[in-house]
Each structure stands twice: as structure tokens, then as C-alpha cells.
N, C-alpha and C positions, 0 to 999 in steps of 0.2 A: 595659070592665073598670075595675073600680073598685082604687082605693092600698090597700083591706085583701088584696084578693084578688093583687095583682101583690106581693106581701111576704112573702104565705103561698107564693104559687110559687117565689119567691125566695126562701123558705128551706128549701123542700124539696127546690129545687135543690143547694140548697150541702149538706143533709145527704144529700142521692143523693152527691154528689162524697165526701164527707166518706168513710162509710162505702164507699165505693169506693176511695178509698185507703188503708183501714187492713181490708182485706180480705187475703186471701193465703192461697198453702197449709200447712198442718201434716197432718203425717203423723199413723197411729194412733198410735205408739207417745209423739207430745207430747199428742194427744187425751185419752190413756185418763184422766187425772186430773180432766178435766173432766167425764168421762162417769160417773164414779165420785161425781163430788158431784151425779148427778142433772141438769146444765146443757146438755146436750147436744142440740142440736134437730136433726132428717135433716128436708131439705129437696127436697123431690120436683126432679127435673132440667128438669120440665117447668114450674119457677118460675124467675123470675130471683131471684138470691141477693141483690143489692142490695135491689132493692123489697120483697123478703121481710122487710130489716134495716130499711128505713123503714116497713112497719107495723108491727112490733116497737116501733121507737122513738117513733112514735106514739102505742104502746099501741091498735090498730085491733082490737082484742077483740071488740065486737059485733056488724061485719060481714065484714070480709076473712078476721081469722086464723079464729076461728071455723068460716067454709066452709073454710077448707082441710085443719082438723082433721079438720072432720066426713068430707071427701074422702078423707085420710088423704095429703094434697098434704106437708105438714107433723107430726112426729111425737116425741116424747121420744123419745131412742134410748135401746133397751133390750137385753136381756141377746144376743137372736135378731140386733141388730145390732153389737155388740160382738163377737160369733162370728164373725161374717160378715167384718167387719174386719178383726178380728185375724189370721183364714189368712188374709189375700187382702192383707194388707198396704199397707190402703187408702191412701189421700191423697186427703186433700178439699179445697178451698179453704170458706173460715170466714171468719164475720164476729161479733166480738163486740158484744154488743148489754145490756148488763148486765142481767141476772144471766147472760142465755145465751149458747151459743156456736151459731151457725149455721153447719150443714156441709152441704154435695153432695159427693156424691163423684164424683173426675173419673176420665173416662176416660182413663186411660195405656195408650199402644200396647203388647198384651201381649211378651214377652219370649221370642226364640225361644229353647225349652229344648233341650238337647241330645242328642241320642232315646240312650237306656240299653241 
């Protein structure tokens, strides 16, 4: 292994760490202002959320994000997700990645309701 290649690992190591600590959850209702300026990316669950923010930051257009789009792995969230959200009172964990915000949405153990 050559000193360009062990510098590029080690700093896509530090930007994996990076954006792994400035990750976390927000709720819909801190979302909805980001989703409203168009910035909002759904992140298929079957992605890891970091690595998704390091091709982002890479700008990896031509071949990773690309297929995922095309998969639909990856997606602007739109009106059908913003519905969905809203009842369901999501919480996603997010990573910002400028201009966007990348969300999954987690699984929280549902809530026993109280039978009526």
C-alpha cells in the first residue's frame, strides 16, 4: 500500500467517525422545515446511514448514489412521505450533509394503546 492510498483511508476514516458523531435523532415535527425547503433525503433501512453521508460527502454521483436512486435505496422525500410521517409521528435518526439532511426512520417499539 502506497502513503496516497493509507491517507485517503485515513481520512475517510476520520470523515466515517466525523459524521458519526454529528448524527442523532430528530423528530417529524424538528424535520418538517427541512422537508419543506426540499432538503430532505429517506434513506432505505437496508443502507447504513453513515456510509450513505460519506458518499454524499464525496459527491459519489456517478456510481454509488446514482444506483441507489435508480433502486429507489435513496429518495427526496415527498408529499406520500411527509403523510406518512406526520400520523405516525416518526423519528428518524439524520445526518447532515449540506445542502441535505439524511433520515431512516427507526423503529420504536410500538405503544400499548388502551383498548376503548
Amino acid at each position: 500500500m502506497n502513503s496516497e492510498q493509507t491517507t485517503n483511508e485515513l481520512n475517510r476514516e476520520q470523515l466515517q467517525q466525523k459524521l458519526n458523531l454529528e448524527s442523532g435523532q430528530i423528530d417529524w415535527s424538528e424535520l418538517q422545515r427541512h422537508f419543506a425547503r426540499g432538503a430532505v433525503i429517506a434513506v432505505s433501512p437496508a443502507l447504513d446511514l453513515v456510509e450513505t453521508a460519506v458518499k454524499f460527502s464525496e459527491d459519489d454521483r456517478s456510481s454509488t448514489i446514482e444506483v441507489w436512486l435508480a433502486n429507489g435505496q435513496i429518495k427526496r422525500a415527498d408529499d406520500e412521505h411527509a403523510r406518512h410521517w406526520n400520523q405516525n409521528d416518526t423519528v428518524f435518526w439524520a445526518i447532515v450533509v449540506a445542502p441535505w439532511v439524511l433520515v431512516q426512520e427507526q423503529m420504536l417499539p410500538t405503544k400499548n394503546k388502551p383498548a376503548s
